[in-house]
Structure formats: structure tokens, C-alpha cells
N, CA, C and O atoms as a DFTB+ gen file, in Angstrom:
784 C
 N C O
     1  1      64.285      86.175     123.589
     2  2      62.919      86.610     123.429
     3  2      61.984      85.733     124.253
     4  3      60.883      86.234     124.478
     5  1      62.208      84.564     124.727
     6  2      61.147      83.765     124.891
     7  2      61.617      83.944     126.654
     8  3      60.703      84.165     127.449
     9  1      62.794      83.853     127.080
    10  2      62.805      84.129     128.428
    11  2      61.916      85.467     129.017
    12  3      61.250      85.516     130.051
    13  1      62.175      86.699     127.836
    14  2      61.216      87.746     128.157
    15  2      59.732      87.389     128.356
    16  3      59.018      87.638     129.327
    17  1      59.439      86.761     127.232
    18  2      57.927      86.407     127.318
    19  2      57.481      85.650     128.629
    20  3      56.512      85.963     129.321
    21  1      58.192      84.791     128.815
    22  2      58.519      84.048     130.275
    23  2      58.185      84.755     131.652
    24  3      57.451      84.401     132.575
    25  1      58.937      85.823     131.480
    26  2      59.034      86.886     132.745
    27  2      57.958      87.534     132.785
    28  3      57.207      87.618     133.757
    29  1      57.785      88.166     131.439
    30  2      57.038      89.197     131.024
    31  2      55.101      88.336     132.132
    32  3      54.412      88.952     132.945
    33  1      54.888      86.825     131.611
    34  2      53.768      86.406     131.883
    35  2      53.751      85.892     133.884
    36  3      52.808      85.539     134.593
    37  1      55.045      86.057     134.162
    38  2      54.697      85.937     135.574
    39  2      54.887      87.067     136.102
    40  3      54.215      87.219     137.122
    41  1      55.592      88.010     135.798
    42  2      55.796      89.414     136.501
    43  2      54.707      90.162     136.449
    44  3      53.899      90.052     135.527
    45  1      54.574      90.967     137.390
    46  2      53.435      92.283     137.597
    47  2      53.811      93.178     135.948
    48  3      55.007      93.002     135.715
    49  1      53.496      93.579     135.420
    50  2      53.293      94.697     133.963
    51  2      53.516      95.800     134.312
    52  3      54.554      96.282     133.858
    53  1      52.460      96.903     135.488
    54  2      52.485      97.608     135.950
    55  2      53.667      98.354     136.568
    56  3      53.600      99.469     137.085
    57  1      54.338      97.885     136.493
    58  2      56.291      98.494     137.141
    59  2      57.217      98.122     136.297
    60  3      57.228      97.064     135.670
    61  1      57.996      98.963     136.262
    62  2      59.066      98.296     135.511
    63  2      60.113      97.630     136.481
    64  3      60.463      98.209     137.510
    65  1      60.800      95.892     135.972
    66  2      61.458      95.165     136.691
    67  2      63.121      95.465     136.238
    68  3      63.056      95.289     135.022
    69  1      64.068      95.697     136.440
    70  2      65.362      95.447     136.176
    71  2      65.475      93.639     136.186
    72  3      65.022      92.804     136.969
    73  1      66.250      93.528     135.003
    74  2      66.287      92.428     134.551
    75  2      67.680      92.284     134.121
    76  3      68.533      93.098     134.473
    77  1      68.023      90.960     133.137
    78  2      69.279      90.543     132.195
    79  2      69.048      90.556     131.103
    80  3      69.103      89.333     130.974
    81  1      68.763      90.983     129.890
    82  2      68.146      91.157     128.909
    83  2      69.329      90.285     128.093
    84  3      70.507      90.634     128.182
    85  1      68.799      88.765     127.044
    86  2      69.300      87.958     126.774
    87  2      68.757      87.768     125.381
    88  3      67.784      87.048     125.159
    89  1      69.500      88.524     124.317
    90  2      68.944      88.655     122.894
    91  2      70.094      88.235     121.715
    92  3      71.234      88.689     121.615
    93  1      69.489      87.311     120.928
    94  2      69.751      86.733     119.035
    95  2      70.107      88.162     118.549
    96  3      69.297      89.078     118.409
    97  1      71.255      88.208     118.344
    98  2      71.582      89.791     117.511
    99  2      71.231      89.068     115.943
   100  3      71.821      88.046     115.591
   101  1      70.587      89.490     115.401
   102  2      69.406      88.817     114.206
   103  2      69.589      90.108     112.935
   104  3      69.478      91.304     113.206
   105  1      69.819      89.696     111.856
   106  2      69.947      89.995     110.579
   107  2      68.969      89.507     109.354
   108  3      69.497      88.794     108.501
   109  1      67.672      89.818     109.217
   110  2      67.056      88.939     108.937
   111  2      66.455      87.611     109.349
   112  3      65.828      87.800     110.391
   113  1      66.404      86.672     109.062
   114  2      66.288      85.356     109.418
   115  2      67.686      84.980     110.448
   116  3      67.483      84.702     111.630
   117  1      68.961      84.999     109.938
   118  2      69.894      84.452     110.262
   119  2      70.510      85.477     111.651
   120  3      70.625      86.686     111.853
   121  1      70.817      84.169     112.441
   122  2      71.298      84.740     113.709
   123  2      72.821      85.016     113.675
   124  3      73.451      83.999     113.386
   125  1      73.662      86.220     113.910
   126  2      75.102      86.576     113.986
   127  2      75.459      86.345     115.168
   128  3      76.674      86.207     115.304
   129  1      74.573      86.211     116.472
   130  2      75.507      86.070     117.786
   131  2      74.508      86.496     118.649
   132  3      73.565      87.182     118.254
   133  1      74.646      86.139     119.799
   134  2      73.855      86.091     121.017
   135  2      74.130      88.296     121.540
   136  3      74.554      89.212     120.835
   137  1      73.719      88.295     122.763
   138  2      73.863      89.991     123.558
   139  2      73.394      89.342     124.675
   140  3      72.613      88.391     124.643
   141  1      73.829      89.810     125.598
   142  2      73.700      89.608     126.932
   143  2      73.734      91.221     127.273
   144  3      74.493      91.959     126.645
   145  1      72.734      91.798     128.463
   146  2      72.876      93.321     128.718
   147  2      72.688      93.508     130.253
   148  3      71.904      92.658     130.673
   149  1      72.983      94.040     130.879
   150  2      72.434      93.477     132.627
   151  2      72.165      94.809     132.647
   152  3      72.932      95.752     132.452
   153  1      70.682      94.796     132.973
   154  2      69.640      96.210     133.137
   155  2      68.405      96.658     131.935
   156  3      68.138      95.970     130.950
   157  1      67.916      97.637     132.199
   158  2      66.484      97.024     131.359
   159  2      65.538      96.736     132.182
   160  3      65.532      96.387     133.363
   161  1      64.266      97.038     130.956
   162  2      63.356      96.608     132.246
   163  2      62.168      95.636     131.103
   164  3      62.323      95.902     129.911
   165  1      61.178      94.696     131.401
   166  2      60.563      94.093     130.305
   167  2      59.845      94.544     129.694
   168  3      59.511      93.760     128.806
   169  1      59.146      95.835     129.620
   170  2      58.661      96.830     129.037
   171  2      59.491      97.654     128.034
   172  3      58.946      98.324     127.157
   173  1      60.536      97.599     128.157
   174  2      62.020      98.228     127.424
   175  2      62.000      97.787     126.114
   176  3      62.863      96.920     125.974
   177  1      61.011      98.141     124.459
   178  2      61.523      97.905     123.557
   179  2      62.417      98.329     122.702
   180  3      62.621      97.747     121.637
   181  1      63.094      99.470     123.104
   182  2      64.186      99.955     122.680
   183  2      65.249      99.083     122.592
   184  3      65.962      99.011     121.592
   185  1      65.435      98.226     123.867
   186  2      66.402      97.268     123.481
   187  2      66.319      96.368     122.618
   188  3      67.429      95.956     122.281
   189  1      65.379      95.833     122.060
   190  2      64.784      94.546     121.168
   191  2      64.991      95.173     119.944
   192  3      65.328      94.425     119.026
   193  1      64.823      96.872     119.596
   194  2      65.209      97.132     118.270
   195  2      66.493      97.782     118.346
   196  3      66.812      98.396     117.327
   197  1      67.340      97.796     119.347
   198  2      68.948      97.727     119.172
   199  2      69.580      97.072     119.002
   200  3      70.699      97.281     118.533
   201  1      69.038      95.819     119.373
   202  2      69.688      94.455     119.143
   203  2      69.168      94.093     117.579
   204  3      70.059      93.635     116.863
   205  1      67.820      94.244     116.951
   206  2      68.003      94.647     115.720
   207  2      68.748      95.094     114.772
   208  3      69.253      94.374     113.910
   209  1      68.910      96.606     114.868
   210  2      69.766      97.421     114.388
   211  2      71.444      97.247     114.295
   212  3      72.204      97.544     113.374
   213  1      71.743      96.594     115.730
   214  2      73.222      96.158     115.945
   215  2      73.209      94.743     115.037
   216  3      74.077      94.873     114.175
   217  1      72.526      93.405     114.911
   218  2      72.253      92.834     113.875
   219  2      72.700      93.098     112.405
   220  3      73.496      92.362     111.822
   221  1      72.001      94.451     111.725
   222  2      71.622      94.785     110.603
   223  2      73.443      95.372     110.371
   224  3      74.072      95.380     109.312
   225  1      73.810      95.709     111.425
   226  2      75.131      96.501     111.531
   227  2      75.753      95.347     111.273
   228  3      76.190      95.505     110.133
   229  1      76.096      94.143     111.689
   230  2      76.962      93.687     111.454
   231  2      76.750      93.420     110.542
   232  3      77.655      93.791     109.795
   233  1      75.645      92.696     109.812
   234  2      75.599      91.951     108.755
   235  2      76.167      92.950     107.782
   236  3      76.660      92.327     106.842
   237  1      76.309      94.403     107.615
   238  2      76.659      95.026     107.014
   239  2      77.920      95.534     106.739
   240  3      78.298      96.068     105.697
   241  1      78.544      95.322     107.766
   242  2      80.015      94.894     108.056
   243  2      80.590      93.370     107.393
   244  3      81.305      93.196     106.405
   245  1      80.189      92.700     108.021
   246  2      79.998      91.283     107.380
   247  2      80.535      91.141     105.899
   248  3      81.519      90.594     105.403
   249  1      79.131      92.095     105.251
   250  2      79.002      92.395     103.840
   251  2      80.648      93.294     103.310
   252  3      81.107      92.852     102.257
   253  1      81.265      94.167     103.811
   254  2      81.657      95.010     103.697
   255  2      83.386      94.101     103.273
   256  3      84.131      94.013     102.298
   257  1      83.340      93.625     104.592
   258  2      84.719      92.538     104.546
   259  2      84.682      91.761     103.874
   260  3      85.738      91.132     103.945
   261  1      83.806      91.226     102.927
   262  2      83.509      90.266     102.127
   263  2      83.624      90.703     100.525
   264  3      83.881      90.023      99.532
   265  1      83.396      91.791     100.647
   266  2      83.534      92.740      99.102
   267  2      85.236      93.265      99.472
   268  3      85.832      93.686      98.480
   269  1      85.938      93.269     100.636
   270  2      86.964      93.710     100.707
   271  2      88.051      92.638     100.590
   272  3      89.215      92.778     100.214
   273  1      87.425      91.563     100.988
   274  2      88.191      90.666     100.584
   275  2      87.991      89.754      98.381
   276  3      88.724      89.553      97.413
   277  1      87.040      89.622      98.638
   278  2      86.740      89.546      97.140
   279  2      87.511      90.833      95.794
   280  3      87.789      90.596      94.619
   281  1      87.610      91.705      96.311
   282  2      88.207      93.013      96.093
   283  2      89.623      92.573      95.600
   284  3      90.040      92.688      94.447
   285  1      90.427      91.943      96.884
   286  2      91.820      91.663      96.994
   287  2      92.052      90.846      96.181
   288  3      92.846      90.998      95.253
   289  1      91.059      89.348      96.520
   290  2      91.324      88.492      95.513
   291  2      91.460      88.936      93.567
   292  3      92.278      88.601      92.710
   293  1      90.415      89.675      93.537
   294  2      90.062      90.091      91.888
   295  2      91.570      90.441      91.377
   296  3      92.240      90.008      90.439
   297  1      91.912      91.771      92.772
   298  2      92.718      92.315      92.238
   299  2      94.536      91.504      92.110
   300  3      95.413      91.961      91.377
   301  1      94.717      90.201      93.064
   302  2      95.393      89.510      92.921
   303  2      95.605      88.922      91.810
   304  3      96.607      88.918      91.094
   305  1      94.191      88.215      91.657
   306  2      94.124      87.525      89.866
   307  2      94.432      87.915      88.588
   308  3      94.772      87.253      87.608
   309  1      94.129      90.007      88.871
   310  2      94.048      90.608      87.731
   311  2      95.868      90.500      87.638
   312  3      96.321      90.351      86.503
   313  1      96.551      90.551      88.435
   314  2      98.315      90.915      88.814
   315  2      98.430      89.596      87.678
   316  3      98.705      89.668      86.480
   317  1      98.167      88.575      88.372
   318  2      98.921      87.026      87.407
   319  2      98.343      86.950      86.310
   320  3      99.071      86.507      85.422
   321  1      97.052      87.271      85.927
   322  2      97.186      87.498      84.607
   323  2      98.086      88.549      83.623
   324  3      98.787      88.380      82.625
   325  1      97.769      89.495      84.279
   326  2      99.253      90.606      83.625
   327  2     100.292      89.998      83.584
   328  3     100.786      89.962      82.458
   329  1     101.006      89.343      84.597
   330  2     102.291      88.758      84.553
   331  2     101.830      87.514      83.522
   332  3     102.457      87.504      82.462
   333  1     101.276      86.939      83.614
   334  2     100.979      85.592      82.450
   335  2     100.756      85.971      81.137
   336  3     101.000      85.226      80.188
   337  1     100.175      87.418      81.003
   338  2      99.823      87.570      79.542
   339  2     101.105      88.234      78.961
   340  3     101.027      88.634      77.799
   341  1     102.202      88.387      79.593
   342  2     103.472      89.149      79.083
   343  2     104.578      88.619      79.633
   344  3     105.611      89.280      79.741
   345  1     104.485      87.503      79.995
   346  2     105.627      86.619      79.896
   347  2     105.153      85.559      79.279
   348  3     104.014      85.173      79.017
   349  1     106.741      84.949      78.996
   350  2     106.798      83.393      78.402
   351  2     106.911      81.900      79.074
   352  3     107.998      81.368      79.296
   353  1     106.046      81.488      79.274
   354  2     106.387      80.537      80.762
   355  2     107.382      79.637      80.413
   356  3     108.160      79.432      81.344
   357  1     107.683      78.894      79.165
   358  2     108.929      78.151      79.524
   359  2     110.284      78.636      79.759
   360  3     111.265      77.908      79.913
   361  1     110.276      80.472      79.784
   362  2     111.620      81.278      80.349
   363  2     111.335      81.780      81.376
   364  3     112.024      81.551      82.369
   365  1     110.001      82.790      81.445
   366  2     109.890      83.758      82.071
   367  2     110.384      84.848      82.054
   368  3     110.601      85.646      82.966
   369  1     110.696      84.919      80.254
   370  2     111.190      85.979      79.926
   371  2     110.357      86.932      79.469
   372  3     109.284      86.338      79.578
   373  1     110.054      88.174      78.960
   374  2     109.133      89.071      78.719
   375  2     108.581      88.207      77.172
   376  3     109.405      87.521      76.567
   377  1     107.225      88.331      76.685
   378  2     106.574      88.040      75.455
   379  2     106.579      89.324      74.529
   380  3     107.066      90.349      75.006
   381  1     106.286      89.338      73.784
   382  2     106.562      90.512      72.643
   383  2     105.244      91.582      73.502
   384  3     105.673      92.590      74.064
   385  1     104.508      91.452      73.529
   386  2     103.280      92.454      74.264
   387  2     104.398      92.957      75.590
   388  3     104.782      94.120      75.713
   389  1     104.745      91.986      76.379
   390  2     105.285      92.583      77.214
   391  2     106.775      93.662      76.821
   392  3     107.218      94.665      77.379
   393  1     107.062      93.164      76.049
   394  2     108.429      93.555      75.743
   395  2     107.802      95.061      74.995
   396  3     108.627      95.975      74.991
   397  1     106.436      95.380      74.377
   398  2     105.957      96.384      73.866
   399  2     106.179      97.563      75.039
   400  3     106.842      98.575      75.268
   401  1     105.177      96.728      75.598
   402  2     105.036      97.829      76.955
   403  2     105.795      97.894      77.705
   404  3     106.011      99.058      78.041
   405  1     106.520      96.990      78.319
   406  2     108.109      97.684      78.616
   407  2     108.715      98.797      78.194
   408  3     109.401      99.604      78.821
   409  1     108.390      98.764      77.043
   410  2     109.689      99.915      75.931
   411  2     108.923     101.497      75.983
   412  3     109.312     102.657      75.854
   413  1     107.936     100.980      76.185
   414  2     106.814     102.330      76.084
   415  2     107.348     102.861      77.609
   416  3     107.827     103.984      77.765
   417  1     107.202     101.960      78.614
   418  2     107.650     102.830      80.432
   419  2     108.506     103.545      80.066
   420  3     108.515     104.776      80.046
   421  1     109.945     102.207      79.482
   422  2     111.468     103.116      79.803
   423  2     111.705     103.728      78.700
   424  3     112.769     104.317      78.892
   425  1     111.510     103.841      78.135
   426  2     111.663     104.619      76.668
   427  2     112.424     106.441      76.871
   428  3     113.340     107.077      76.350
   429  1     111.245     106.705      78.076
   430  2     111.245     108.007      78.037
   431  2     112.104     108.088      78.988
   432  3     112.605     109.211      78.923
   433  1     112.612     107.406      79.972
   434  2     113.671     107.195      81.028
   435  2     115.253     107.411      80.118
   436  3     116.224     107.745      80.798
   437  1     115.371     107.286      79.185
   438  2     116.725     106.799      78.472
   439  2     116.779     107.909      77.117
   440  3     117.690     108.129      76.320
   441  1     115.524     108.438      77.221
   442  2     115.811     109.570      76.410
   443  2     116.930     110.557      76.137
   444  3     117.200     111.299      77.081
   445  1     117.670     110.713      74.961
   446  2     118.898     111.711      75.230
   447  2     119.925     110.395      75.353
   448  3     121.041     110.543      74.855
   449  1     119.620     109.158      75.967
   450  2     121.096     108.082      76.218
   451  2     121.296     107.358      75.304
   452  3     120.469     107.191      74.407
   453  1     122.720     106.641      75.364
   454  2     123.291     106.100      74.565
   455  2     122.573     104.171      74.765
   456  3     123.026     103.391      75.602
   457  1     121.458     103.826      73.796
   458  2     120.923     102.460      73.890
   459  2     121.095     101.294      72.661
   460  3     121.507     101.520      71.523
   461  1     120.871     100.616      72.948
   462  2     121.108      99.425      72.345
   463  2     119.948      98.857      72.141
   464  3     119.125      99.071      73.031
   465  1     119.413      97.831      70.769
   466  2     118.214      97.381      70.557
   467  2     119.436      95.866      69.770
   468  3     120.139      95.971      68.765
   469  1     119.293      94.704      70.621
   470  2     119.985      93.693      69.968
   471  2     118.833      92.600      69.241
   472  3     117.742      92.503      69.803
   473  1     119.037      91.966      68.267
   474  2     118.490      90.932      68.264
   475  2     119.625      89.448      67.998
   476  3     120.718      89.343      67.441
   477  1     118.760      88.500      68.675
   478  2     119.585      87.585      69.085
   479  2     118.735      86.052      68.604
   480  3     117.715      85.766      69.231
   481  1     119.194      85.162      67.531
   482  2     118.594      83.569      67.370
   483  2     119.625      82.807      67.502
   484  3     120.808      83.119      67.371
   485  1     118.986      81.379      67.874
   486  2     119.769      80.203      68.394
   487  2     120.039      79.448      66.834
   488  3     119.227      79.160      65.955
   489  1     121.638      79.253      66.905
   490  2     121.750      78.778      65.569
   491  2     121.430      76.873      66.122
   492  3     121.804      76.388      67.190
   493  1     120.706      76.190      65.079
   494  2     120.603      75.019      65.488
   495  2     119.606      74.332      66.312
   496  3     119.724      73.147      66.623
   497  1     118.529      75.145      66.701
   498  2     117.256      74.516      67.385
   499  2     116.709      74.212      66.531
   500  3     115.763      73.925      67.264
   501  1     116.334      73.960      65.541
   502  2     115.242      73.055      64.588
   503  2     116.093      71.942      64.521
   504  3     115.430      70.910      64.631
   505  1     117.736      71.658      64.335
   506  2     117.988      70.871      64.129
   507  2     118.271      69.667      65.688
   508  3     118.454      68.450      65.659
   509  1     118.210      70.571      66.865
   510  2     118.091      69.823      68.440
   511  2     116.739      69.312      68.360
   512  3     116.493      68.108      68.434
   513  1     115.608      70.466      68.164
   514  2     114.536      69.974      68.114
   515  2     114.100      68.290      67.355
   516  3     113.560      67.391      68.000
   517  1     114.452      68.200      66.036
   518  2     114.631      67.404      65.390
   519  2     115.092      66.105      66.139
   520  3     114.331      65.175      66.405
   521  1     116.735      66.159      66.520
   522  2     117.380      65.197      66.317
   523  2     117.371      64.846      67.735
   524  3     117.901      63.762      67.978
   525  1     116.651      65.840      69.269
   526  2     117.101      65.243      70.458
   527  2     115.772      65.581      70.875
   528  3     115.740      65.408      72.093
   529  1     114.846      65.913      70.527
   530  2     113.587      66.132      71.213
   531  2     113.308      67.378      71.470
   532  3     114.153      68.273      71.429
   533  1     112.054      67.549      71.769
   534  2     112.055      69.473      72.276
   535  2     112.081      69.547      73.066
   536  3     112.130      70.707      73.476
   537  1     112.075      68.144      74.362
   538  2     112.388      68.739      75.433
   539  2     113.749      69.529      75.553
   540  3     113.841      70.653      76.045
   541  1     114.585      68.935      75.140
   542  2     115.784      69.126      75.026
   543  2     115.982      70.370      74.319
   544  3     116.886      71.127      74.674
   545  1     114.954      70.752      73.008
   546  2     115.266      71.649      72.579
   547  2     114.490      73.303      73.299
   548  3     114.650      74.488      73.006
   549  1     113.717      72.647      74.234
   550  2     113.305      73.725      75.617
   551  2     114.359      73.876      76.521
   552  3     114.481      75.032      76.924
   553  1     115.328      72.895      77.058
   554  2     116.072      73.328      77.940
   555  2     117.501      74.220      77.379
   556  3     118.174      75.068      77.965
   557  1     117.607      73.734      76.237
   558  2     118.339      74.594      75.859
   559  2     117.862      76.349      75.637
   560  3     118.588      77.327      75.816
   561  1     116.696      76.332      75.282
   562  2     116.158      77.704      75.359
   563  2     115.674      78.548      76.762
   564  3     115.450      79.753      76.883
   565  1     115.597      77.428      77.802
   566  2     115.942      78.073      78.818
   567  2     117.186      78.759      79.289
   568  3     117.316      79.894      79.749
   569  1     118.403      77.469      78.991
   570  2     119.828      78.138      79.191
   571  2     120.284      79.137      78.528
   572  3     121.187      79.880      78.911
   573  1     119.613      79.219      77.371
   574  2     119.908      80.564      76.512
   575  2     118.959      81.998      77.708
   576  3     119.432      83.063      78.106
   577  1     118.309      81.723      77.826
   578  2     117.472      82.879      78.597
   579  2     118.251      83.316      79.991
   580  3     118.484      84.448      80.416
   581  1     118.573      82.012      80.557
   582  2     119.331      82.047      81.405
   583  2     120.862      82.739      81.381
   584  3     121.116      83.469      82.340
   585  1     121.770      82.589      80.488
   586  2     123.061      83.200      80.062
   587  2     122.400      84.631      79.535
   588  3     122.797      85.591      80.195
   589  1     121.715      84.868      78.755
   590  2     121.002      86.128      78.665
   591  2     121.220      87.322      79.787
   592  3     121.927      88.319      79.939
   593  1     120.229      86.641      80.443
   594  2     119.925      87.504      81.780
   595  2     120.755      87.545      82.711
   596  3     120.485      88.390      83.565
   597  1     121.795      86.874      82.905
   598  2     122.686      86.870      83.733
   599  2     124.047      87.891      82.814
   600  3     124.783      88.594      83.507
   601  1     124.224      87.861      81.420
   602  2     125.349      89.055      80.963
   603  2     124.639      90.145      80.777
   604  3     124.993      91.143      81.404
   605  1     123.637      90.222      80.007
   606  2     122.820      91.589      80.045
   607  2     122.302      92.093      81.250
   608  3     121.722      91.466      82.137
   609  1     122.671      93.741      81.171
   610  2     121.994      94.899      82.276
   611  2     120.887      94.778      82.117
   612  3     120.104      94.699      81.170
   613  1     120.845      94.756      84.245
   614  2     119.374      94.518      84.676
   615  2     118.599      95.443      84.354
   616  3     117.412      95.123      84.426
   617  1     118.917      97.033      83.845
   618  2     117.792      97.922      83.481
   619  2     117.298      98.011      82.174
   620  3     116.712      98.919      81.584
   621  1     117.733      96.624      81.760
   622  2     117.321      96.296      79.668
   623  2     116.004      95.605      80.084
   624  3     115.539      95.271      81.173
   625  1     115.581      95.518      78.815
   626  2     114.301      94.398      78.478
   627  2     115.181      93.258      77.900
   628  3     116.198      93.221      77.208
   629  1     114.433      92.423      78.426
   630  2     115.207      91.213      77.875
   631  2     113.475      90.307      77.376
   632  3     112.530      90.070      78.128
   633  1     113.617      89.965      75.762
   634  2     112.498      89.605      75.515
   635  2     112.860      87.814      74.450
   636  3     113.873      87.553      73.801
   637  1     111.724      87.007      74.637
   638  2     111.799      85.672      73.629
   639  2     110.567      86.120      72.656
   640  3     109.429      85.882      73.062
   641  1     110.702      86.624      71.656
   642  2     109.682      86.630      70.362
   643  2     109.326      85.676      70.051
   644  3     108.478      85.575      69.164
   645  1     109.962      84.417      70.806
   646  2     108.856      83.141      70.199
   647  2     110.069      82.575      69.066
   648  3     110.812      83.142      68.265
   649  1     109.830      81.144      69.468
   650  2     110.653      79.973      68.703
   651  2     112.438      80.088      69.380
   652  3     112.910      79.998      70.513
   653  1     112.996      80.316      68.074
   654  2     115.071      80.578      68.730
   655  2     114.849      82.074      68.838
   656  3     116.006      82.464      68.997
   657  1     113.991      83.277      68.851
   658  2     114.320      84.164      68.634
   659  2     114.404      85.405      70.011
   660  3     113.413      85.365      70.740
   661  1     115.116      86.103      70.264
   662  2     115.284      86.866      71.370
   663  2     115.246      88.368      70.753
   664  3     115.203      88.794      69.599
   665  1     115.284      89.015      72.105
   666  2     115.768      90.745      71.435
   667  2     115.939      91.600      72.988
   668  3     115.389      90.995      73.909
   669  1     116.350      92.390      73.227
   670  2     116.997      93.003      74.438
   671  2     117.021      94.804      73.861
   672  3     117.419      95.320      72.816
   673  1     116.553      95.222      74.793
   674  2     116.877      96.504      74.811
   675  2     118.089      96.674      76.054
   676  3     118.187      95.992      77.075
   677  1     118.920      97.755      75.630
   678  2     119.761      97.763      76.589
   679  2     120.373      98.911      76.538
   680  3     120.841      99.428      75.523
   681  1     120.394      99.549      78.154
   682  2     121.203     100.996      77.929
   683  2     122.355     100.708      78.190
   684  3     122.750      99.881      79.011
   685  1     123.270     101.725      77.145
   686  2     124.784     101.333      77.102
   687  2     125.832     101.683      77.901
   688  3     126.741     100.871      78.074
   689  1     125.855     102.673      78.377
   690  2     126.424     103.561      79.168
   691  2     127.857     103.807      78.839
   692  3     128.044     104.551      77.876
   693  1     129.031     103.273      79.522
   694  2     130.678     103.543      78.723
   695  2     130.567     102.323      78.088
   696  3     131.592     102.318      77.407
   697  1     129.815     100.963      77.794
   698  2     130.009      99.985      76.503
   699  2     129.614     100.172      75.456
   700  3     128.668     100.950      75.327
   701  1     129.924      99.827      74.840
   702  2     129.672      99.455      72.901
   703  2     128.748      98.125      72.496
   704  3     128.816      97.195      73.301
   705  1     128.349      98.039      71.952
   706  2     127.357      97.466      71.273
   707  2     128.011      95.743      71.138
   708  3     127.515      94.693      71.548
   709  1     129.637      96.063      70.204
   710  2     130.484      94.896      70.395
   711  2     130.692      94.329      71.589
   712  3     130.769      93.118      71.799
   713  1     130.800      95.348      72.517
   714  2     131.618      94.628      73.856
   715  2     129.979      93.899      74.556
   716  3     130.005      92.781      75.071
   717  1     129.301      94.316      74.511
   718  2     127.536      93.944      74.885
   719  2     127.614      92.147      74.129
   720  3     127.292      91.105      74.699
   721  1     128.081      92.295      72.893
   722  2     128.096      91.075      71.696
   723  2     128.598      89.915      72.326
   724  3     128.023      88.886      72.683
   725  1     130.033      90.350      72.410
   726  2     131.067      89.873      72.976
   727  2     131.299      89.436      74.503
   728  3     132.380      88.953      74.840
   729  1     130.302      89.614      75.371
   730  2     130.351      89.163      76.514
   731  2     128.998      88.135      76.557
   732  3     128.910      87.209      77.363
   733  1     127.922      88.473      75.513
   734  2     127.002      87.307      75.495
   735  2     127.757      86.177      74.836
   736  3     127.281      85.057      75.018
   737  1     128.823      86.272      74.121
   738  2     129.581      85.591      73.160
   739  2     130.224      84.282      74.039
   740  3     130.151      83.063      73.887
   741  1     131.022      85.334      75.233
   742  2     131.828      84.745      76.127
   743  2     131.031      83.930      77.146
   744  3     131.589      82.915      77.560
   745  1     129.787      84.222      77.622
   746  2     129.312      83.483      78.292
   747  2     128.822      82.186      78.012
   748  3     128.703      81.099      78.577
   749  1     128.493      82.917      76.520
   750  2     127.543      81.272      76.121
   751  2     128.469      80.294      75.693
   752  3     128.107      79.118      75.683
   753  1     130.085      80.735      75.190
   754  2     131.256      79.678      75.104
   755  2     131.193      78.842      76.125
   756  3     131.278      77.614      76.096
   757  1     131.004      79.713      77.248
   758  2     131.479      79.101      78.732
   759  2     130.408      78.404      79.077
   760  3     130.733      77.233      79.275
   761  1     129.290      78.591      79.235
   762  2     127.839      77.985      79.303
   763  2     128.488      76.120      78.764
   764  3     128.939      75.179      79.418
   765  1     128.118      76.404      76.800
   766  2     128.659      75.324      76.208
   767  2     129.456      74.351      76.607
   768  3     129.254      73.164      76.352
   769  1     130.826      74.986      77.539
   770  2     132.075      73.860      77.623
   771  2     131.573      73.661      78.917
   772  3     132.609      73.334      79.495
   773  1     130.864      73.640      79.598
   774  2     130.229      73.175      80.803
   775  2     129.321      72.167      80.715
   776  3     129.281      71.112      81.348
   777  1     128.481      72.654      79.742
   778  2     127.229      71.262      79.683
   779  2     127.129      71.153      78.176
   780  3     126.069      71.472      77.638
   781  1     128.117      70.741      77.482
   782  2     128.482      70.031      76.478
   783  2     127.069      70.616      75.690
   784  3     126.810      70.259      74.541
């Protein structure tokens, strides 16, 4: 603007000059970026309110990516809270809310099939808790979650109700309920004679 004014006070008025037209692309107060234009003449205010307008444009863009990114974030945050409000963080196994709504998705998936609803407690955690600490009596409830999820089918719910207590939905398909029993049975023997 001020180079114009510049020109504008030594040049003849009367004609129009071809010039470099050298303009603050301006959003309000705040400047977004320079324009450089080669042609024009200093009489030319059309350009002074395009460079305006292109201004107002970005800032509006600006605005746009900024709600699009804020957008992402919200909707990122809203994800880990879902996952946080329906799991259990010292397993990461489903929480009873989660394990609700789980059952509500597949429910209707397994309709007509042959399923399984187990429940499952740790004999002896009040007395680990007690006698070796809770850390101890957490890692053991991890390894329980852990042997869990590794014999039970991946298309079950596998849930911790909180304290020793578990529960699993599980579709059965050619197994039995025993043989389902009996292989959590076998693992957690094997688990045991491993880490005492």
C-alpha cells in the first residue's frame, strides 16, 4: 500500500501506469501473506479489494482446517474414552458395560447357534492378595486374562466383572461346554507348572 501511495504521489493521475502491484493479503487486522501481481494500473481498486477478499478467503479456510482438525481430535478422544470406559486397564479385558454391549452387537449374529455363557473365579486371590501383595495378586489376574484369551474363541466376549471374577460368552460350534472347561483347565495347569 504505501509503495502505491509512493507512485501514486510522483506519477501523472491522469493515465493509467502499468505497474507491480505489491499487497498484505489482510484478514482483518492480521496479515496471512504478502501478493505480488505484475500489471495493474494505480488507479486499479479492484485489485486492493481482491487482495481483500482473497484475505477474508483464506482466513476462512484457515478457519475451516482448524474446525477440521479439532473435529478429528474430539473425535479421537471420544474413541479412547469408549475404549477406557469398557475396558479394564489392569487386563484389557472387556468391563461389565462393555461386556453388555458386546452381547447386544453379537447376540443377533449367533442367533439359532449353539453358545456358551461361562462364568469363571480365581480360587485363592484374597488369600495371594493377603499373603504376597496385590501386586502379585494383579499379576496373577493378568495371567489369568492372559490364559483366558489365548484358549477361548476369538469370536466370544471375554469379560473381568471385577475382583477374581470373569465370564465369556462363547460360540460353540462342534465343542461342548466341558471340552471349552477342560481346555481352560489344561492351560491354566500348564500356565501354573511354568511359573510356579
Amino acid at each position: 500500500m504505501l509503495l502505491q501511495e509512493l507512485l501514486a504521489e510522483t506519477l501523472p493521475q491522469d493515465e493509467a501506469i502499468d505497474v507491480c502491484t505489491v499487497s498484505g493479503i489482510m484478514a482483518g487486522n492480521e496479515l496471512l501473506g504478502i501478493a505480488v501481481i505484475d500489471g495493474g494500473s494505480l488507479s486499479d481498486n479492484g485489485q486492493m479489494m481482491a487482495f481483500l477478499n482473497l484475505g477474508f478467503a483464506f482466513k476462512h479456510l484457515q478457519m475451516i482446517a482448524s474446525d477440521r482438525e479439532m473435529n478429528q481430535l474430539l473425535n479421537e478422544n471420544n474413541l479412547l474414552l469408549e475404549q477406557q470406559s469398557q475396558h479394564v486397564e489392569l487386563t484389557g479385558l472387556l468391563n461389565r458395560r462393555g461386556f453388555t454391549n458386546g452381547m447386544r452387537r453379537v447376540l443377533p449374529e449367533f442367533f439359532g447357534s449353539r453358545v456358551a455363557i461361562l462364568y469363571l473365579d480365581l480360587d485363592g486371590l484374597k488369600t495371594i492378595n493377603d499373603t504376597l501383595g496385590h501386586d502379585t495378586g494383579d499379576e496373577v489376574i493378568r495371567a489369568t486374562a492372559s490364559v483366558l484369551e489365548e484358549t477361548l474363541s476369538k469370536e466370544g466376549l471375554l469379560c473381568r466383572l471385577g475382583g477374581d471374577e470373569f465370564v465369556a460368552f462363547l460360540p460353540l460350534g462342534e465343542e461342548t461346554v466341558e471340552s471349552v472347561a477342560e481346555s481352560i483347565q489344561v492351560a491354566t495347569d500348564r500356565f501354573n507348572a511354568l511359573h510356579d
